[in-house]
C-alpha positions as CSV (number, residue, x, y, z in Angstrom):
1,X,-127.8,-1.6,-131.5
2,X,-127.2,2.2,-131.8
3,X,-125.6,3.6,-135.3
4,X,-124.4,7.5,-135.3
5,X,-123.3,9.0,-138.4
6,X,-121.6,12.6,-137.9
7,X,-120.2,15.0,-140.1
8,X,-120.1,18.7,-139.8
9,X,-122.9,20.5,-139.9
10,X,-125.5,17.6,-139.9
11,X,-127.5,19.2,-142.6
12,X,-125.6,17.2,-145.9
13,X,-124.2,14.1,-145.5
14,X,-124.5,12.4,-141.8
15,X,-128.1,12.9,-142.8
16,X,-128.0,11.8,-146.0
17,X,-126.4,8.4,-144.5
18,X,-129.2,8.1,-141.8
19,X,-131.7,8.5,-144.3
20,X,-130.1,5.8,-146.6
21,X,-129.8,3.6,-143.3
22,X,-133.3,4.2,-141.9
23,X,-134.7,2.8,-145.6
24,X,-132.4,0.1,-145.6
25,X,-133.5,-1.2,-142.2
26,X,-137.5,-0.7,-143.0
27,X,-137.3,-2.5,-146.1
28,X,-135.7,-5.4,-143.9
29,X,-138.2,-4.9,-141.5
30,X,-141.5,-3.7,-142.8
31,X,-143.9,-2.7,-140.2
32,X,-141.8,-3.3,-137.5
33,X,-138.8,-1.7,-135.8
34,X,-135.6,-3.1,-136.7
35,X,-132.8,-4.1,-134.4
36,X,-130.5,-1.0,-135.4
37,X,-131.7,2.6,-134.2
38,X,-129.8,5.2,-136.2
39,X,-129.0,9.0,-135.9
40,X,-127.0,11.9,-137.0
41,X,-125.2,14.7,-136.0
42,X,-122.6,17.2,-136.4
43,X,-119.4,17.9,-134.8
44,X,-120.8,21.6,-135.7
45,X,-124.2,21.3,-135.5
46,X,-126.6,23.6,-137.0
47,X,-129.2,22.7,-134.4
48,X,-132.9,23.2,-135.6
49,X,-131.4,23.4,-139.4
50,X,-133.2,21.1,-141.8
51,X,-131.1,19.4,-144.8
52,X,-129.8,21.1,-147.4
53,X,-132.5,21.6,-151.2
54,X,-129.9,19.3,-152.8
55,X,-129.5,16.9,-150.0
56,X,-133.5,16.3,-149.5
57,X,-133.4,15.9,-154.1
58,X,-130.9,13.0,-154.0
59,X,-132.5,11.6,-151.3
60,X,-135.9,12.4,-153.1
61,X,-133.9,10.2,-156.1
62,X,-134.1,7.4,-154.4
63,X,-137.3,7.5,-152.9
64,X,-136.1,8.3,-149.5
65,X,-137.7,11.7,-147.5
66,X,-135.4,13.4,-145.2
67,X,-137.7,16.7,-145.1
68,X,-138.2,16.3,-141.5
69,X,-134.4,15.0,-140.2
70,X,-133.6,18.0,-137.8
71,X,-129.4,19.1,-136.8
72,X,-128.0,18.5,-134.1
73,X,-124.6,18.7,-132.6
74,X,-122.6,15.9,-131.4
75,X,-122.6,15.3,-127.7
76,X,-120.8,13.0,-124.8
77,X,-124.1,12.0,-124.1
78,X,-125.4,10.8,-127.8
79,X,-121.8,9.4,-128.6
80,X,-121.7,7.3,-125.4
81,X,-125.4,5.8,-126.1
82,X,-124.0,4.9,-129.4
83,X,-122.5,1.8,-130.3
84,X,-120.6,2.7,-133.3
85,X,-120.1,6.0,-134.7
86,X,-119.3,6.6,-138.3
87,X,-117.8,9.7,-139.5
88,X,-117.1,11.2,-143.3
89,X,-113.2,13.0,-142.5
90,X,-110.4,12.5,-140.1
91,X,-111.1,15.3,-138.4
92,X,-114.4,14.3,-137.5
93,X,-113.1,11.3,-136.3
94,X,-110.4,13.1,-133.8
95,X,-113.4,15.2,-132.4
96,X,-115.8,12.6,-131.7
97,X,-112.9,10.2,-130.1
98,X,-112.0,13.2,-128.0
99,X,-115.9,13.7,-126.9
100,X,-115.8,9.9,-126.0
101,X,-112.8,10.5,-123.9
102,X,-112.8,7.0,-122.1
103,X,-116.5,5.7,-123.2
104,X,-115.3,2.2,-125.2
105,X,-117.3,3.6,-128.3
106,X,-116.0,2.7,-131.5
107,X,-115.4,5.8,-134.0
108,X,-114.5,5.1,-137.6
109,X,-114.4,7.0,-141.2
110,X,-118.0,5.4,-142.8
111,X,-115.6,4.2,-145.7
112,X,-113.5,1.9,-144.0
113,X,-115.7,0.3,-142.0
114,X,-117.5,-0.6,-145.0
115,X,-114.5,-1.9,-146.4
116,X,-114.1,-4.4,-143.3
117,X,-117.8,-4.9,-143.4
118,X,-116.5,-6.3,-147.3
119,X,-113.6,-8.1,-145.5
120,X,-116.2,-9.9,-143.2
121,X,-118.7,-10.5,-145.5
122,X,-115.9,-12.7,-147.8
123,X,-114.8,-14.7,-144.7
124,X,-117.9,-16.4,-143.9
125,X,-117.1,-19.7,-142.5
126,X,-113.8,-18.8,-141.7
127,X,-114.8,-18.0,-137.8
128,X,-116.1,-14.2,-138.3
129,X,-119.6,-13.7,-137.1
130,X,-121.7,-12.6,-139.9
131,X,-124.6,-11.9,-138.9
132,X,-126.5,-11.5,-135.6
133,X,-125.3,-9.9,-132.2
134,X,-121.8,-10.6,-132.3
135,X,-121.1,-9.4,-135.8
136,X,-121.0,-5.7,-134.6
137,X,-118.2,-6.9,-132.7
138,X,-116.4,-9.2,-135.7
139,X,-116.5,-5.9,-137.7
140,X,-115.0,-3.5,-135.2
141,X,-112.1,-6.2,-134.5
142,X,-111.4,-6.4,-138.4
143,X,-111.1,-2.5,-139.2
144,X,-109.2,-2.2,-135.6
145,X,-106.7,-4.6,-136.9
146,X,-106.7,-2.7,-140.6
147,X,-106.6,0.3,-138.9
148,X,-103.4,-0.5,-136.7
149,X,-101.6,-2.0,-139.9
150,X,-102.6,0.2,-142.0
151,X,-103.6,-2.3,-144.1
152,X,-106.4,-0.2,-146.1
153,X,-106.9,-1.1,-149.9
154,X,-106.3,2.7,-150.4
155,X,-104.6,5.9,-149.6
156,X,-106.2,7.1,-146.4
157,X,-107.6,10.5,-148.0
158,X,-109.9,8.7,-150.3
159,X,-111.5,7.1,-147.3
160,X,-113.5,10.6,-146.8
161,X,-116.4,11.6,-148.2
162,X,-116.5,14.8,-149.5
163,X,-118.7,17.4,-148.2
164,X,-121.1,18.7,-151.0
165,X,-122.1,21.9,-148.8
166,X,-122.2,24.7,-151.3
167,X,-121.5,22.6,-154.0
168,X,-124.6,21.4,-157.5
169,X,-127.1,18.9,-156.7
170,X,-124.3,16.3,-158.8
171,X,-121.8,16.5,-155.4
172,X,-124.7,15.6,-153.2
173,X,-125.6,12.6,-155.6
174,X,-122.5,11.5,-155.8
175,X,-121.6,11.6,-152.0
176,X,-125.4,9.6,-151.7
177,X,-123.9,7.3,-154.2
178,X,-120.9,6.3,-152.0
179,X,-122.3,6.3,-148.7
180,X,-125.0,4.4,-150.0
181,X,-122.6,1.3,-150.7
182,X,-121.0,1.9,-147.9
183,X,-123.9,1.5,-145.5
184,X,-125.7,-1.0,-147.6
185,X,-122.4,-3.3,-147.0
186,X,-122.3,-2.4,-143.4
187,X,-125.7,-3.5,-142.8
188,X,-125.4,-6.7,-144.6
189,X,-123.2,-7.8,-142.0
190,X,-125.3,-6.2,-139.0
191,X,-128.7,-7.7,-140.3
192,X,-128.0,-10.3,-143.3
193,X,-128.2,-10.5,-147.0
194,X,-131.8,-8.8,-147.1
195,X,-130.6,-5.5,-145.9
């Protein structure tokens, strides 16, 4: 299974997410590789940049290194050998959709799917797939179903997370601090409870 994060530039927070992801998934699988590859990139890609000072500190925080995560800039290619792409804005989410054109890739804001990942987890036993190879798909039918009633816990705007370019070391933290729930719950229904 292939995970993309994107955001803009691919220097802040798509790679802040892929770091957070690539921990989760080692600690479920030490010494081995996991079933999910991840990746990042940005729908204006700094290609060759490294992360941001304050991105590489809060992922330093939490004992994560992201020193040698290189930019890069989304493409039809890397979204179609994808098999879910998570985004921080609505914009981001247009552009990528657009790249896609008629690839069957899904493309959704990181904090929504997270909230169907929460939906999911809560049904077990009520004919959602948890865990294992089908739950990628129980996931994707859930937020598709939110998505097309609009039947998000919140207004849509506080579904993006914001982008701490430019911003104190406290944005960056923060933004790790929400995408880190957010991809903790996703995972826990791609790989189980030990994610």
């Amino acid at each position: 299974m292939r995970l993309l994060f994107v955001c803009t530039g691919n220097i802040c927070r798509s790679t802040m997410a892929e770091g957070i992801a690539r921990s989760a998934i080692s600690g479920a699988y030490p010494g081995q590789p996991g079933p999910v590859e991840v990746a990042s990139a940005g729908i204006a890609g700094l290609d060759g940049e490294e992360p941001t000072a304050e991105a590489v500190r809060a992922m330093e925080e939490r004992g994560i290194d992201i020193r040698g995560y290189v930019a890069q800039t989304v493409s039809r290619s890397l979204t179609a050998a994808s098999d879910l792409v998570l985004v921080m804005e609505e914009r981001q989410r247009a552009h990528v959709s657009a790249l896609a054109g008629s690839a069957m890739v899904p493309v959704f804001l990181l904090l929504k799917l997270a909230e169907a990942a929460r939906v999911v987890l809560r049904a077990e036993g009520h004919g959602l797939d948890r865990i294992g190879p089908r739950a990628l798909e129980s996931v994707v039918s859930v937020a598709t179903v939110m998505e097309r009633n609009d039947a998000w816990e919140l207004p849509s705007q506080q579904y993006e997370v914001s982008d701490p370019m430019g911003m104190p070391l406290e944005w960056y933290i923060r933004a790790a601090d929400i995408m880190e729930i957010a991809v903790g719950d996703i995972l826990e229904v791609l790989l189980g409870p030990s994610a």
